[in-house]
N, C-alpha and C positions, 0 to 999 in steps of 0.2 A: 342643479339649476344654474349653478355659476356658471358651468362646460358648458351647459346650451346657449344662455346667452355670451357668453365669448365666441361661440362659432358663427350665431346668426349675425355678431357684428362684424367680422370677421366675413364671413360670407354675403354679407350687405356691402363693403368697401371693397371687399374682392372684384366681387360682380359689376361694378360702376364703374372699375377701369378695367376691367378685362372683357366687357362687351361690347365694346364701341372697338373692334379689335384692327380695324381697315384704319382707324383715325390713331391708335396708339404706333401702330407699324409704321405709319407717316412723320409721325414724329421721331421715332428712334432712326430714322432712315435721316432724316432730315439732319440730327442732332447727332449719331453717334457714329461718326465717319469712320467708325476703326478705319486698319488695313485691314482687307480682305487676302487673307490668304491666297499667295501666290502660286501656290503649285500649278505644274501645270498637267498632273491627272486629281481628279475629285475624290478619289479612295483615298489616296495619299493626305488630302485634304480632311475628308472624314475624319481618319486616323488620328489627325493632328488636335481634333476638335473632343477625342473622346476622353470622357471624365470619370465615367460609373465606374464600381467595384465589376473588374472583370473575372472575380473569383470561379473556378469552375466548381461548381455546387453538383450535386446528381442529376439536379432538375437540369441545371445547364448542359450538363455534358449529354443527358435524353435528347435533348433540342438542337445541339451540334450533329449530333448523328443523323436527327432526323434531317435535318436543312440540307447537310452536305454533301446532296446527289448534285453533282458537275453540272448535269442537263439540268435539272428545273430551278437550280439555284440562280445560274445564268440569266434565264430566262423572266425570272422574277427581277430579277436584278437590269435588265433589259428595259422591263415591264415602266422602270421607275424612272431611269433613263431622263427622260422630256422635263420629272417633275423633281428630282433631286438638286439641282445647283439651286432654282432656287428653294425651295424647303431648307437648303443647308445654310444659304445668304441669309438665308428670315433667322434662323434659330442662334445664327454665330453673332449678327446682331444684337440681340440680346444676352449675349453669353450663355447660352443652353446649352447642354451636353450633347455631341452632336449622336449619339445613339438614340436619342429619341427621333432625329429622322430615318428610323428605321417600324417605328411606332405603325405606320401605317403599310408594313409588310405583314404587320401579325393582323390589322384589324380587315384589312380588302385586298394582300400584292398590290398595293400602289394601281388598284383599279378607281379611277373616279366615279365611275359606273354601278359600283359595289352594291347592293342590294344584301341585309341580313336576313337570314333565314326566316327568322318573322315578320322581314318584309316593313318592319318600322324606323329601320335607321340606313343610310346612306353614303356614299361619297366616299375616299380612299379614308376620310378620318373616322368614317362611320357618325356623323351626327344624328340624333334621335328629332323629332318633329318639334316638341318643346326647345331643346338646348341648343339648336341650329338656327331658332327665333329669336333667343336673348341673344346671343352674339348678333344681331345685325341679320339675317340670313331670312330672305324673303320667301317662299315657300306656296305655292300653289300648282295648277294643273298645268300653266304653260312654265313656269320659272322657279326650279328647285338651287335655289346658291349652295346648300348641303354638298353641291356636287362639284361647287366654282372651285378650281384649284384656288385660285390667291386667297377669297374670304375664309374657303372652309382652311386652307392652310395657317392664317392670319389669326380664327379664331379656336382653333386647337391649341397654336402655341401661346395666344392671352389664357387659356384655359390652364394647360400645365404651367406655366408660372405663376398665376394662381394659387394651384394645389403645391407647389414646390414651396411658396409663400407661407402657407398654412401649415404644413408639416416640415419643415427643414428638410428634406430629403427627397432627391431626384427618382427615387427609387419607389418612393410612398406614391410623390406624383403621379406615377406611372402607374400602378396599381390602382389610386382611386379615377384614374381616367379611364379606367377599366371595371372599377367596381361602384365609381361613387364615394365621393368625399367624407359623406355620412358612414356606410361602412368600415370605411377604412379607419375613421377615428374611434371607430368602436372596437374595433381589434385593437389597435392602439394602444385605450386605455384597458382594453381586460389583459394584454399583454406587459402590461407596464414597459415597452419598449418601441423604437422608433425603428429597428433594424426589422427589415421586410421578412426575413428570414424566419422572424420568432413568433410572426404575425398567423391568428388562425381563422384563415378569407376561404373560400370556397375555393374550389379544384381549380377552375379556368381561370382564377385570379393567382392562384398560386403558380400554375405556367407561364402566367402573362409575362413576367419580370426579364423569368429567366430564358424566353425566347427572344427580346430584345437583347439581353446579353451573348446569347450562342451566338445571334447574327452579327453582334459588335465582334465577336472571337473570330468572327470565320472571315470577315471583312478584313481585321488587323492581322491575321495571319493566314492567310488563304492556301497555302502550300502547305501546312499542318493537314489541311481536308482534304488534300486533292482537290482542290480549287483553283482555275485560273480565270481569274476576272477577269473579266469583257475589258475593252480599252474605253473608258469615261472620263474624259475632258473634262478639264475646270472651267466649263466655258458655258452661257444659257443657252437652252433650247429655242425659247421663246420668245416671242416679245409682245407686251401688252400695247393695245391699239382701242381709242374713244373712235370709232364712226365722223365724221363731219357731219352726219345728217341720220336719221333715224332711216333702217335697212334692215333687209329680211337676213337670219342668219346660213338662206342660200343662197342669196347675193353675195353674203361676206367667202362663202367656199368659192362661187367662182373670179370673184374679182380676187382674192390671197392665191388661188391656182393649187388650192388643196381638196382632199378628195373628202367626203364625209364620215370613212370609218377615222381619219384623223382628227376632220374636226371631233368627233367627238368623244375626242380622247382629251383636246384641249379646251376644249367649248362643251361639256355634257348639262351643263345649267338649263340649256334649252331647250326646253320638250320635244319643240317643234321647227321642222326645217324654214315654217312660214312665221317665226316669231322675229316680230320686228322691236331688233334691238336700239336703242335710244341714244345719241350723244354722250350721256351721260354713265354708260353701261359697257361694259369692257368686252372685249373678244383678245382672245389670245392667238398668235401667228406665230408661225415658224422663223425664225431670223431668216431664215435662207428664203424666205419667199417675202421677207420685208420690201424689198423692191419693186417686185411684181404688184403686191398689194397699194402700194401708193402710185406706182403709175396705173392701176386702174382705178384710179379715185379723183388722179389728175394732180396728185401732191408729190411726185416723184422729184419734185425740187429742195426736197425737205429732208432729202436724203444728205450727209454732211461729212465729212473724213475721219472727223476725231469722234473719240468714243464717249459715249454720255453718261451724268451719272442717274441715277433711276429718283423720278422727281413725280410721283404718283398725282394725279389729281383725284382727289378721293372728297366725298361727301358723307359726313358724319352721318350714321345711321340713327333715325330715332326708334329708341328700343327703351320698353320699361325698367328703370332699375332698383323700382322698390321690393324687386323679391331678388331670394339669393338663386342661384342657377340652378337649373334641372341636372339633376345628375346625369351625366352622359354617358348613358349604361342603359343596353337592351337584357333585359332582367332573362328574358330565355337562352336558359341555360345550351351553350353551342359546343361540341368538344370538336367540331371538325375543321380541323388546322386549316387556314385558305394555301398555305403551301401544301398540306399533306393533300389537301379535293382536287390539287390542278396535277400532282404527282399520278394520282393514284385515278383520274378522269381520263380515258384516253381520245376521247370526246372534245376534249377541253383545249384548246388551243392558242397561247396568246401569243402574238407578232409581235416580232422583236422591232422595238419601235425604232427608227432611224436615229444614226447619230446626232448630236448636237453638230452642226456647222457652225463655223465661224468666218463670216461671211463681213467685209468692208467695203463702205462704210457704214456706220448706223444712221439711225433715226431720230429726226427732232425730237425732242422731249411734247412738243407742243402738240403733238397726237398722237404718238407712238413712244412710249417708256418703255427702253430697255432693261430687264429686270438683272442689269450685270450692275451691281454695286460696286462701282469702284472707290476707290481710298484715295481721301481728300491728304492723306498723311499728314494730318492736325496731330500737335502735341496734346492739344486738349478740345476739351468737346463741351459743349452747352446742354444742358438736361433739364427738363422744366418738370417739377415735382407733382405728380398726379394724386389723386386721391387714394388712400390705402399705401402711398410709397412710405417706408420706413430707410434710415440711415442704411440699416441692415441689407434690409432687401435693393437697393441701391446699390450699396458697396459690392454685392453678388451679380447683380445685372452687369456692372463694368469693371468687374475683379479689383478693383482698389479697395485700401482701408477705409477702414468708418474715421478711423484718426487725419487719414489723408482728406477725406472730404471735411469734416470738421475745419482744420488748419486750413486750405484753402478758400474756404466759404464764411471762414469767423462764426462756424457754428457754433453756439452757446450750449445751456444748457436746459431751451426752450425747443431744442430740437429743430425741424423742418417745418414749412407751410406749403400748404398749396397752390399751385403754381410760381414758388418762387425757383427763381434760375440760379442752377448750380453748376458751377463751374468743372467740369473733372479730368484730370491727367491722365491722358494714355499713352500706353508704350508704343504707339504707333509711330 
């Protein structure tokens, strides 16, 4: 009785700040300037960001093998291309292990499009109908945001920090975002152990872990597989654009000068070519076609030399928070790898999406955010304490001590409050 209600509080405070997930990202964008890793290819970058146990386990070295055909690895790897820098900027912000941007190779190849065999969850994160609502994520017959890169990317990773939260471990995260938080604390305790490995979850959960891991293996050493990775710049694909006036999203393809299998690779939210999107509603653009796009809008004076830092204009979602989240798990059981279907489909064909351009100059902030987060290079940074944040879970968000933040802030031994501002030192 104790366990349950610790988890439903637990899962009550979880849920209140990790569903508002557009409005929590704005703040850590805002507040935590790291540096953004320099390199300048994004493997390299990855690499740098990875944290999990890369142990080669049986299960793991099954899933190196399987992954590591040259041709569809590429190709998946192509696939992600447009959506990778940023997914990597969102999760390095938070301090996330960057192998969970790999999370959404096991759940769609980084298809936005993804549809589950049962036909109930969606989007490269796979969101389910319920747990695509708690996060913020509007859902009907013209407007599925399940499919929006930024929100559904935004509320995946409030989701796994979350479950990281709850169970101390990046590894567990992973697994109950695949199984369900409830399941997995149930292995948990009949296991008496936190290590994934000792845990007794069903089969497709049992794979889940260690196909994230193969992928982190094959990524950090790709000449072990006979792998040679694509050339992927540390540099955005895209750039987020608000409309000046509400427009149909085939006005936005011809005035951007993009064709519609692109849009909607970066645009798949909208049902429909004729949905008129709103001022307040985002559409994603190519950098390389930023130009084109404001001189047909008539803002081509907004173009600017120096580089911007990414300053979202975002409207807090109203979303109920008195229940804890739907488990984000399609319960039908699937064992068919989305890599092994597009290997093994010769039918199946996906286009290797264009590189990332890096094209000068950018774009006002004032309608057009570039999703390139650059580095304020601040010693320290301002953090304002959310609901459910602990010393703990804080000091892991920005790799500092609990002692360093204490000693900085004159924390006592009354703890933290909400929303009070804290100070914290980084190595940037």
């Amino acid at each position: 009785m104790r366990t349950k209600l610790l988890l439903s509080i637990l899962a009550y405070y979880g849920f209140t700040s990790a569903c508002n997930a557009d409005v929590m990202a704005e703040q850590f964008q805002q507040t935590n300037q790291m540096q953004i890793r320099s390199q300048s290819n994004l493997w390299q970058r990855m690499r740098d960001g990875f944290k999990l146990d890369h142990t080669e386990t049986k299960e793991v070295k099954f899933w190196e093998k399987k992954y590591s055909s040259p041709k569809y690895f590429n190709i998946i790897m192509q696939n992600a291309a447009p959506y990778l820098y940023f997914v990597v900027t969102e999760m390095e912000r938070r301090g996330i292990p960057l192998e969970l941007a790999l999370v959404p190779i096991v759940e769609s190849t980084y298809n936005p499009n993804a549809i589950s065999p049962s036909a109930i969850s969606t989007g490269m994160w796979q969101f389910l109908n319920g747990s695509g609502k708690r996060f913020g994520m509007t859902i009907n017959s013209d407007l599925d945001e399940r499919k929006d890169i930024i929100k559904s990317t935004r509320g995946a990773i409030a989701y796994l920090q979350y479950l990281n939260d709850l169970f101390g471990s990046w590894e567990l995260a992973i697994a109950a975002y695949n199984w369900g938080e409830g399941n997995i604390n149930s292995a948990v305790l009949k296991a008496n152990s936190k290590n994934f490995y000792d845990l007794d979850v069903r089969d497709v959960t049992k794979q889940y872990v260690p196909k994230v891991i193969a992928l982190a293996n094959i990524i950090e050493n790709p000449s072990k597989f006979g792998i040679k990775l694509t050339d992927l710049q540390n540099q955005p694909y895209f750039a987020i654009a608000y409309p000046p006036d509400s427009t149909t999203v085939n006005n936005f393809i011809s005035q951007a000068g993009i064709d519609t299998n692109l849009n909607k690779k970066l645009n798949p939210q909208y049902n429909s070519l004729s949905y008129n999107v709103s001022n307040q509603q985002r559409l994603l653009v190519p950098i390389a076609n930023q130009l084109t796009y404001l001189a047909s809008i008539g803002q081509s004076d907004k173009f600017q030399s120096q580089k911007l830092q990414f300053a979202p204009q975002i409207q807090q979602a109203s979303v109920p928070i008195n229940t804890p989240p739907q488990q984000n798990i399609d319960n039908t059981v699937n064992n068919d790898d989305p890599i092994a279907m597009l290997a093994n489909n010769s039918a199946s064909k996906i286009q290797a999406s264009p590189q990332p351009v890096n094209t000068s100059p950018q774009i006002s902030p004032s309608k057009l955010d570039i999703n390139d987060l650059l580095s304020s290079n601040q010693a320290s940074t301002n953090y304002t304490v959310a609901i459910g944040d602990t010393l703990y879970s804080i000091s892991k968000k920005f790799a500092v001590s609990i002692d360093q933040l204490r000693s900085d802030n004159n924390i006592g031994d009354n703890g933290i409050q909400v929303n009070q501002t804290l100070t914290i030192r980084t190595n940037g």
